[in-house]
Each structure stands twice: as C-alpha cells, then as structure tokens.
N, C-alpha and C positions, 0 to 999 in steps of 0.2 A: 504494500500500500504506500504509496510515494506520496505521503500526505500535504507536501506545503507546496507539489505541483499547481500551478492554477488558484495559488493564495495570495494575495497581493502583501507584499513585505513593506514595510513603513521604514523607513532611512530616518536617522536624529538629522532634523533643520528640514525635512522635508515638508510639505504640506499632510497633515496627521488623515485628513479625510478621502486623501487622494486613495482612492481603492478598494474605502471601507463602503461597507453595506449601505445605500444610502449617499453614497461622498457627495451628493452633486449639493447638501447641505450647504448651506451659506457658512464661514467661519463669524459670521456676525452673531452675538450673543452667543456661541460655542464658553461653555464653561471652562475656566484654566485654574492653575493651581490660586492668583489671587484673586478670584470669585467663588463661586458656587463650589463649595468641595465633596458634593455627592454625583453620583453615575446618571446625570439626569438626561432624558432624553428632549427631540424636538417637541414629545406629544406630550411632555409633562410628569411622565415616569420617572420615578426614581428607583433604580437597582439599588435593593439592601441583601439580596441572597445571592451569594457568591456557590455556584461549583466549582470544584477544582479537581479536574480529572489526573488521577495518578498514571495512570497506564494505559495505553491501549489492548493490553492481552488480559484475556481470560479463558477460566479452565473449564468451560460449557461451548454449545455449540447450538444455543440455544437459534429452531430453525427461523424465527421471526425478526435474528439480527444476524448470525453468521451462517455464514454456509459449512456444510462438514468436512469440508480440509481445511477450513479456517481460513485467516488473513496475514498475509506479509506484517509482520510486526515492526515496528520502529527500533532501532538500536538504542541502547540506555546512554550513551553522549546525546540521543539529539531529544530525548526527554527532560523536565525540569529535573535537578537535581533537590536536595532536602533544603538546603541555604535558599534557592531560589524560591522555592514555594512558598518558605516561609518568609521571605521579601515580601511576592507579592501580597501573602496573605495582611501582614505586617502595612503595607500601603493600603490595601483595600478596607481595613478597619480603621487607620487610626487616621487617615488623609480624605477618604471615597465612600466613607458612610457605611458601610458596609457591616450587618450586624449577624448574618450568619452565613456557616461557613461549609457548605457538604463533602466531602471526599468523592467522587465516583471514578468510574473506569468506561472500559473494562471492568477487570475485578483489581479493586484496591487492596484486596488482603493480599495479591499478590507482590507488591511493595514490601521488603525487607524491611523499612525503616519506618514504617507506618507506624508505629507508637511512638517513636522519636516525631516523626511529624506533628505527630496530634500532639505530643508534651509542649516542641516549642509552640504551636499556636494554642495554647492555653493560655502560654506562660505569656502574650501578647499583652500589652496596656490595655487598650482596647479589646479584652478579651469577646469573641463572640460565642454564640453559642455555637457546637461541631458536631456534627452528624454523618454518619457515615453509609454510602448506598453501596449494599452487599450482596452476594447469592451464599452468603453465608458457609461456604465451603471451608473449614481450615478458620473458622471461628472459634469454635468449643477449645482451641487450645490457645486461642489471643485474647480473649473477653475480659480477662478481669486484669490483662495489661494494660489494654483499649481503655477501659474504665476506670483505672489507677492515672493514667498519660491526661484524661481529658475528656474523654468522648463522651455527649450528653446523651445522644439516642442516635439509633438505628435502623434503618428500612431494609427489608429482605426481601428481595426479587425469588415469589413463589408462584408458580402459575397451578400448579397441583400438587395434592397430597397425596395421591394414588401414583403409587413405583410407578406400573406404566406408564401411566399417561406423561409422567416427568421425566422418563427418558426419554418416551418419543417427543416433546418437546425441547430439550437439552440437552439428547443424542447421549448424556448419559446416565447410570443408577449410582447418584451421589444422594438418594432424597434422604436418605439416612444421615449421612453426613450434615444435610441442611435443617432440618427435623435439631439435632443434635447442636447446633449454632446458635439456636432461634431459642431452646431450651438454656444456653450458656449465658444469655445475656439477663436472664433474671436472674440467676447464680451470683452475678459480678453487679446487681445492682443498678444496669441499665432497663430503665421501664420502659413504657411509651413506646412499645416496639410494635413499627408499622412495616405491614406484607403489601406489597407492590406486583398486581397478579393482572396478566392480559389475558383474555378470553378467545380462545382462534375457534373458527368455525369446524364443527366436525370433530374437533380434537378434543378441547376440553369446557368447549362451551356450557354445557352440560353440568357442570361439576359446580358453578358457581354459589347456588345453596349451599354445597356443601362444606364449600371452602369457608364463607363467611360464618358456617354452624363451628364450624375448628378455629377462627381466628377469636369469636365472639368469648368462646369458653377458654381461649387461652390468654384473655385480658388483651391481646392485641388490635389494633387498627389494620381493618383490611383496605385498601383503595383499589379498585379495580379502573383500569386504565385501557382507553381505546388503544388499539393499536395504529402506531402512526408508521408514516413512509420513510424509517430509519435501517430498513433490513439490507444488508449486502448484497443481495440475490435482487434487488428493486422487484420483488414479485408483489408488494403490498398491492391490492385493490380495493381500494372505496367501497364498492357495491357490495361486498361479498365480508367488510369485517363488521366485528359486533358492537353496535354503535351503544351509546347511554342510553337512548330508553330501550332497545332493548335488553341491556342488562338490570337494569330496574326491573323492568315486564318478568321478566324469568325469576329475579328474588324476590317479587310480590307473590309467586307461585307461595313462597314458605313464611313469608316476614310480611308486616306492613313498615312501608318507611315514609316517615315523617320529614321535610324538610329543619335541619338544624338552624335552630335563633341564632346560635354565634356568628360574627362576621368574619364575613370571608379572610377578608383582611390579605388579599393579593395570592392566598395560597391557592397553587394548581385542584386541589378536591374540594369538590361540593359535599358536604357532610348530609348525613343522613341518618335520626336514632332510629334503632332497629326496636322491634315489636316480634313478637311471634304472630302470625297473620291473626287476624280475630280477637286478638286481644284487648281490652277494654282501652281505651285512650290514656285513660291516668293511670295504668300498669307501669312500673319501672318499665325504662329502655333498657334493651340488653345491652347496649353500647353503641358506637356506631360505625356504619361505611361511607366510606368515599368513593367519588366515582370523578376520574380526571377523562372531560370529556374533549382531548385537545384537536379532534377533528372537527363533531358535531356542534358542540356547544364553547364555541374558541372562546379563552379569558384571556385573551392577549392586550384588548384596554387596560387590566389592570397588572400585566406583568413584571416582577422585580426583581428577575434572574438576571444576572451577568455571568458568564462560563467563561474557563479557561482550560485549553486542550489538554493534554500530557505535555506536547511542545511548548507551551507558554502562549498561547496565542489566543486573543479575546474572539468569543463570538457572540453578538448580540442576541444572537436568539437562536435557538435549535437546530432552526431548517435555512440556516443564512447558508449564504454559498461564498462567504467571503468571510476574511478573517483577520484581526491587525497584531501583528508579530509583536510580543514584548519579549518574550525571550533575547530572541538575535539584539537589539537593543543594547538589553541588559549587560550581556556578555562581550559586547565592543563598548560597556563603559558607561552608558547612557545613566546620569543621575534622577533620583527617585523624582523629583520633578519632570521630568522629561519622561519620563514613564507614567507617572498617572497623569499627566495629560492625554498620552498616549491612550489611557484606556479612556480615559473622559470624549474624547474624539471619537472613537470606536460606538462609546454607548448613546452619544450625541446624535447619532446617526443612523441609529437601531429603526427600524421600518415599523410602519402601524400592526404588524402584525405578519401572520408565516402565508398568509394568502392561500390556502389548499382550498379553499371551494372556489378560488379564480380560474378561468379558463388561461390554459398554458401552464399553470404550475408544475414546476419540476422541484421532483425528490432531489437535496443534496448528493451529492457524489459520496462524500462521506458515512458511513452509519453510523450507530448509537455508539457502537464499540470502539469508535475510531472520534467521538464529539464526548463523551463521557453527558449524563444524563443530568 
C-alpha cells in the first residue's frame, strides 16, 4: 500500500491550504497560532476529539475492511514514532483544544510501546481523556498495564458472538481470545466498555438481538454501526447494506427503544434505552444502544473529529481523499508553531461533510485499516 502516493505534502513557508481538502478556502480569517487556538472549521466546527492511529497492520482479516492476503504494510521508519505522537498529542491538547484523545489502527495492541504511549499522554498538562479502539486480541495480558499507564475506557470491535459466524467475518477463531479481552478490562478497572459491531447482510444480520441481549447483561454499550465504503476490496454497496432503521426494525423484534434525553453532544451514536419489548414505560431501562448511522442518517453538521494516520498526516474527515503531512514537517525541523498551524489549515478546510448520497461520490482509495477509525 504506497500510502502518501497521491497525498499532497505541505512544504514549511509554503501556502498550508494549497492541496488540502477544500484549499481553494480563502487564507482570510484562517485561524493561526495568535488567534483562534482550537481546530475550527469554515462551517463553524470545532475539533475537540483527536484519533490517532498507531499502525496500519492488524491480526484479523476482517472481510468488510481487508481482503484475505491482507495489505502491503508501511515500514516502522515511515510511521510516527512514541516522541512524535506524543508531540503531536502534547500540541493538540495544550495549543488546539483538543480534549480527547482515541488510539486506533489497525490494531493498536499491536504497538510495542503502547503503554509507554498512553503513560506519557496522561502525564500531558492538559491531560485528556484516552481511549483506546481495539478487537481486543492480546488484551487479557495488557489490561491492567493499559489501566495503571492511563487509559480511561475502551471500545471493542465485535460483530458476533457465535465462533462461526466470527471467523467467517475475520477469517479467523480468535473469539475466544476477544471474549477473554473484553472480560480483562473489568479485572483492571476499566468500565464503560463499548462493543463496536456492523451488521452484513446474510452473515450476521440476524444475530443483532442477540448480541445486544450479551452486551446488555454484561454492563456494556453496544453501538451498532452502518457499514460505510472503507473496505479494501471497494465491494461496499449502498442498496444491499443494513441501514439504521433497519437495524432498529429487527431489535424492536425483542426490545422496545426509546429515544435517549441526553445530548448528543457531537458524539457519532444516537443513544437508545432498551426495554424488553412490552414492557410497561416506567420499567427500569436495561441500559442502552447506539446506532452510528454514518451513511443514512449523516451527523457530519455536528462533527469534532480531527484524525491522524500512522504517518502523521491530518485528515479532516474519514472519506477525505487528501491529506496534510505533519510528520515530514516535523522531522526537517518545522517548530511547534509551524505545525499546529499546519493542522489549523488542514481543519480550516475540512468540507461540509463526506457527501455519499451525492451523485459521483467516490470511496477513498484508502480503507479503514490504512485511515485508522
């Protein structure tokens, strides 16, 4: 995967918008280090949830992001190293607003220094809150480092609980292993443990009762998530995946769900308290699901993510096809002013949204594995 082919690179002294998502932005009212010091964009957003993807490899082969001989991986010189992440993390909190902080991948467990990571962004001024997006493989023996180092909570990428059906989505029988991860992090004191599960047609659509009957009884937050056009294979189609109401329609089958009074407050899920179907109104909620509906029901008005690849490179938004180099920057010298304007230009110019019900949308070249989540 020859990933910064076709990325446009940002040169120190150069014009910061030239090639970013949006550049044709006026530099007039562009936010700099002495104005505005948060990620705001032209529509009025302000980025306060930083990803920051550790890796592009991981040890699944799950069929809705990679294909089964996998992806050309990145060499570890042209990834951030531990110093540089924790630069940027270090600017993105204490200069760019920025108030929390996610790990993703790939798979981040597979980082060697990943508790060294999360210790120094604890140990940040600005400390934010850290959270880590996992498939929880090779957890049950890091969890209570993870949660000695820093780390507030957790999301685990499960699409079923049933052996088969989790290897034939993942190509492979680790559910045991993840079962056993997800188990580790109430051990070590992490609560608030949220499962991240997409529903394919045919596969395990089927199963979504049951998953949210396993996540309800094990105190965790299920979110179930449309499947978006992030797969290596670009086989995703529109017509044929399982949209939000229809996964509502199928969990009214066994639950009734209620719209949640808390505010949204910019997060990707719409909350939902569960009921057992039939149940009286003012019966306890058994607790509640999410449903992140980012095809059907797009929240890109209110969005606060800012991402950064494995390579250091900001992308405004998920399905951007461009991307502005802080790494390279960094490593010829560029001081920390000069870099978070870099990213201030970047997010200044972040588009109204990923446009996928526009006619002509194209999927990123990129997938999920190779954008971190």
């Amino acid at each position: 995967m020859t990933v910064m082919l076709g990325v446009p690179q940002v040169r120190i002294g150069a014009n910061p918008l030239s090639g970013v998502a949006g550049g044709a932005a006026s530099l007039a009212g562009r936010p700099t280090s002495g104005s505005q010091p948060g990620l705001l964009d032209t529509f009025g957003r302000v980025a306060t949830d930083l990803r920051i993807s550790l890796t592009d490899k991981c040890n699944l082969r799950c069929t809705y992001c990679m294909p089964a001989e996998g992806l050309p991986f990145q060499p570890a010189d042209k990834l951030m190293q531990r110093d540089e992440i924790v630069r940027l993390a270090r600017l993105a909190t204490e200069r760019l607003g920025v108030r929390q902080v996610r790990f993703t991948g790939g798979e981040p467990l597979l980082r060697k220094d990943l508790v060294e990571i999360i210790r120094d962004v604890a140990a940040l001024d600005a400390r934010p809150e850290i959270s880590l997006t996992t498939n929880a493989i090779g957890l049950s023996g890091r969890a209570a480092a993870l949660a000695d180092a820093g780390l507030d909570r957790v999301n685990v990428s499960l699409d079923s609980i049933c052996p088969e059906t989790f290897a034939l989505i993942t190509r492979r029988p680790f559910l045991d292993r993840v079962l056993k991860g997800i188990d580790s992090l109430g051990e070590a004191g992490i609560g608030h443990t949220k499962i991240n599960a997409v529903l394919i047609p045919g596969v395990n659509d089927f199963e979504g009762p049951d998953l949210l009957e396993w996540a309800l009884a094990g105190g965790h937050q299920l979110r179930f998530i449309e499947q978006m056009p992030l797969d290596a294979d670009h086989i995703w189609d529109r017509d044929v995946m399982i949209t939000a109401a229809e996964m509502r329609r199928r969990l009214s089958e066994r639950f009734d769900l209620t719209p949640d009074e808390a505010p949204r407050d910019g997060a990707p899920a719409e909350l939902y308290q569960v009921r057992l179907r039939g149940a009286a109104p003012d019966s306890p909620s058994l607790g509640t699901v999410g449903i992140i509906a980012s095809v059907t029901e797009a929240f890109c008005d209110d969005c606060r993510r800012t991402r950064l690849t494995a390579e250091g490179a900001v992308r405004s938004c998920l399905f951007s096809h461009t991307e502005t180099d802080l790494l390279g920057p960094m490593r010829a010298g560029a001081d920390d002013d000069t870099v978070a304007d870099l990213w201030r230009a970047a997010m200044w110019a972040k588009p109204s949204g990923h446009q996928m019900s526009a006619a002509g949308f194209q999927q990123p070249d990129r997938p999920m594995s190779a954008i971190g989540g």
